[in-house]
Biotite code that builds the C-alpha atoms (Angstrom):
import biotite.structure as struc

atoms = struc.array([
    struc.Atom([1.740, 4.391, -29.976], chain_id="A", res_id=1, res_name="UNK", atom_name="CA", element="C"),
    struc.Atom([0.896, 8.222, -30.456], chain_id="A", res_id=2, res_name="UNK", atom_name="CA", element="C"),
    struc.Atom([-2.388, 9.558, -29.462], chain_id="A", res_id=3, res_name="UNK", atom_name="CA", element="C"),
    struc.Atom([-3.956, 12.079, -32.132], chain_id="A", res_id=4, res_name="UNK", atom_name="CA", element="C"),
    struc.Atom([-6.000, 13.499, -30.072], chain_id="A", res_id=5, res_name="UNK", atom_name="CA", element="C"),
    struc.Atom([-3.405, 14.452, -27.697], chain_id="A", res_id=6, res_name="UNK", atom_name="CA", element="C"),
    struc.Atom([-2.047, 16.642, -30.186], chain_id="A", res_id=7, res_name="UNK", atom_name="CA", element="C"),
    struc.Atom([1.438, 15.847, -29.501], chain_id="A", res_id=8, res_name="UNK", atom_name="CA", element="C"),
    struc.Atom([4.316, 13.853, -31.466], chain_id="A", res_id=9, res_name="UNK", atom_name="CA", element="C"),
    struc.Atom([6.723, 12.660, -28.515], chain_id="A", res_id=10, res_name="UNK", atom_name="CA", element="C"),
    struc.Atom([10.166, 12.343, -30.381], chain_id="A", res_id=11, res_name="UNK", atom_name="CA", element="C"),
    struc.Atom([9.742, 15.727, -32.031], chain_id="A", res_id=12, res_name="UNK", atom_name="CA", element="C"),
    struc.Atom([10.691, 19.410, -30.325], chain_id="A", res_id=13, res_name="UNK", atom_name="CA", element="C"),
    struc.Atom([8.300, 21.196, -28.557], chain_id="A", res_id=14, res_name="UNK", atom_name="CA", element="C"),
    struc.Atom([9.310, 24.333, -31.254], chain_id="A", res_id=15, res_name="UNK", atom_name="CA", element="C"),
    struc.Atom([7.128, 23.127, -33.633], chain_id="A", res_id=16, res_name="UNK", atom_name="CA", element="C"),
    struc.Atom([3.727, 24.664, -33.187], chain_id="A", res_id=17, res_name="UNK", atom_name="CA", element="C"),
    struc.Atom([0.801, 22.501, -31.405], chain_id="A", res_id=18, res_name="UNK", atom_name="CA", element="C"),
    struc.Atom([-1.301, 21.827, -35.112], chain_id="A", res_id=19, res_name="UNK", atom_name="CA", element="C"),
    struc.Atom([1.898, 20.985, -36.587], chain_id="A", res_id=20, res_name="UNK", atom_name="CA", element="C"),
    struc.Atom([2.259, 18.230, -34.231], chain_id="A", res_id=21, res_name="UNK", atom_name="CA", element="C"),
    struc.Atom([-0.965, 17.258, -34.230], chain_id="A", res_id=22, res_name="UNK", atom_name="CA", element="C"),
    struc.Atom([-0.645, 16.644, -37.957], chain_id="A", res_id=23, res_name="UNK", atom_name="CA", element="C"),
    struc.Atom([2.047, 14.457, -37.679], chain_id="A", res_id=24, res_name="UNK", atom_name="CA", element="C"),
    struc.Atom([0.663, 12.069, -34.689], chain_id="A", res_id=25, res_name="UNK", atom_name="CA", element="C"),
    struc.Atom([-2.806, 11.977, -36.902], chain_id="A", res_id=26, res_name="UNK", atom_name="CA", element="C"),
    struc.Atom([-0.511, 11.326, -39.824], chain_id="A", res_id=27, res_name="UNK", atom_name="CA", element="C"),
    struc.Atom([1.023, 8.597, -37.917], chain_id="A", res_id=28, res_name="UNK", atom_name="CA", element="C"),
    struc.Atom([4.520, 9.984, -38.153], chain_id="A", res_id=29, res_name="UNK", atom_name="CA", element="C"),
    struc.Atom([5.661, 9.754, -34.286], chain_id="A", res_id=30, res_name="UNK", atom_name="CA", element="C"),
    struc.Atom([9.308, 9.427, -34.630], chain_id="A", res_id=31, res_name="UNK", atom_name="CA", element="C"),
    struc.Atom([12.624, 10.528, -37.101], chain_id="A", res_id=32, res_name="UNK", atom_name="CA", element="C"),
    struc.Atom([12.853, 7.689, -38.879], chain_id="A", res_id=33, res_name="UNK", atom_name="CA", element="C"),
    struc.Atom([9.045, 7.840, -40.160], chain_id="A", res_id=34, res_name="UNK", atom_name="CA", element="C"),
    struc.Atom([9.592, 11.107, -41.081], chain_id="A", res_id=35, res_name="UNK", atom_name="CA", element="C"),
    struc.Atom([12.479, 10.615, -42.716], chain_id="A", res_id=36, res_name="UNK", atom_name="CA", element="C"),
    struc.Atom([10.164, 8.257, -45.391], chain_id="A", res_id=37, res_name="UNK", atom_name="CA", element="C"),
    struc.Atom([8.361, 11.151, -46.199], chain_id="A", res_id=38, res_name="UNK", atom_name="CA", element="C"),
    struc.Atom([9.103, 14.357, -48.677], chain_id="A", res_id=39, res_name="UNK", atom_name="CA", element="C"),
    struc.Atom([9.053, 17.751, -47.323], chain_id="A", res_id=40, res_name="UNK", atom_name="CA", element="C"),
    struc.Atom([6.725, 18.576, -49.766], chain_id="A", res_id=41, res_name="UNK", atom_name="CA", element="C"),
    struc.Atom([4.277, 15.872, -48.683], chain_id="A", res_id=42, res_name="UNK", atom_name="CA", element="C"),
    struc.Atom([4.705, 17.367, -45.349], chain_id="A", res_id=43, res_name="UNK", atom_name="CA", element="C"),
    struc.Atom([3.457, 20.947, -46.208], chain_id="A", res_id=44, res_name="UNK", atom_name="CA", element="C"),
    struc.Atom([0.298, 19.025, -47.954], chain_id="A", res_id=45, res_name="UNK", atom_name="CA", element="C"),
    struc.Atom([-0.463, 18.462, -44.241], chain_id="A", res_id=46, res_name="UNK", atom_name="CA", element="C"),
    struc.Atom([-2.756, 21.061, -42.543], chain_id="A", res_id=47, res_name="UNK", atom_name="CA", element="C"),
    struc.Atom([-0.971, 22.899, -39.879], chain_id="A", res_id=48, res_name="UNK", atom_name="CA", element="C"),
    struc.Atom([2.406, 22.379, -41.409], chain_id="A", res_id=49, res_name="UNK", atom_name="CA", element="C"),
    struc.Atom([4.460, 24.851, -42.486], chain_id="A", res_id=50, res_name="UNK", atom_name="CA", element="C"),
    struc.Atom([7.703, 26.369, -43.884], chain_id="A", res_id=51, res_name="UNK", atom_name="CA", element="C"),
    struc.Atom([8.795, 27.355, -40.143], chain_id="A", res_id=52, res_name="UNK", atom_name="CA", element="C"),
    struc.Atom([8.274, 23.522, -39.174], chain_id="A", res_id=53, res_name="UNK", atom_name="CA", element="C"),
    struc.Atom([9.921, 22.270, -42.087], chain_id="A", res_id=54, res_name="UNK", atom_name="CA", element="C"),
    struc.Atom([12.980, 24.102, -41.366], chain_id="A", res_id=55, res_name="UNK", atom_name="CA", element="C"),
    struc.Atom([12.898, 22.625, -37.149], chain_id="A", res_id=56, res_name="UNK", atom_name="CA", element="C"),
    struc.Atom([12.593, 19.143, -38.500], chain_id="A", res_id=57, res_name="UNK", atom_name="CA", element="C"),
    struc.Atom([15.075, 19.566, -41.102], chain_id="A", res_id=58, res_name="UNK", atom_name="CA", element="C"),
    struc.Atom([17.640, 20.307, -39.012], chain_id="A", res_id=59, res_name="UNK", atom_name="CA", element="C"),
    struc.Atom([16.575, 17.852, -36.430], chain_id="A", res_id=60, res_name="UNK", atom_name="CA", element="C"),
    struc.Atom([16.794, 14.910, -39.357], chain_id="A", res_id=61, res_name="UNK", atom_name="CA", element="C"),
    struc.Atom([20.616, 16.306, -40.113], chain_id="A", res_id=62, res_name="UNK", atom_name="CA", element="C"),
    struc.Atom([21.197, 16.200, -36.696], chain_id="A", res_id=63, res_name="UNK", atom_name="CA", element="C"),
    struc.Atom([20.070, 12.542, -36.730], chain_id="A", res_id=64, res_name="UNK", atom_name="CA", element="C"),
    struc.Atom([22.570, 11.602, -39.904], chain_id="A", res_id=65, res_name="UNK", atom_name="CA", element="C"),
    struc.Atom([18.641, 11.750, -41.799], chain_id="A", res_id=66, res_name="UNK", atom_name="CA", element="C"),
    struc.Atom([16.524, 13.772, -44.192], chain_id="A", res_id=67, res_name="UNK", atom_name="CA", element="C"),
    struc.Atom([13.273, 14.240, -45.920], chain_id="A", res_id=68, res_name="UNK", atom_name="CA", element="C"),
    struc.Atom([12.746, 11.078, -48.509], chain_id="A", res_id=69, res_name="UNK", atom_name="CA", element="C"),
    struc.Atom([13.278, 13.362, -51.738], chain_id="A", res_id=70, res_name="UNK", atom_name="CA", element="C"),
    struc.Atom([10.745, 13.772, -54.566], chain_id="A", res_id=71, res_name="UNK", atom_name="CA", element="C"),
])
């Protein structure tokens, strides 16, 4: 289980800037396949995501045969 308050989602890269990963642990979203369930566009809704993390998990998810659930 991912601890918000540690500000850090384990599965995802260490580019993605601290609030961004915060967002996504307080979000629940700890691993690719969660995300994957979600839109990009949901995603951006969530303070401390942005375009720049979009883009790192995007490519991680088509690394992973995955991508954002789309709208």
């Amino acid at each position: 289980m991912t601890n918000p308050s540690s500000g850090t989602a384990p599965e995802f890269p260490s580019t993605i800037s601290k609030p961004a990963a915060r967002a996504l642990a307080i979000a629940g979203i700890s691993n690719f396949e969660q995300l994957s369930t979600h839109s990009a566009k949901e995603l951006l809704a969530l303070h401390g995501v942005g375009s720049n993390t979009i883009r790192i998990l995007g490519e991680e998810l088509a690394v992973r045969g995955l991508a954002f659930r789309i709208d």
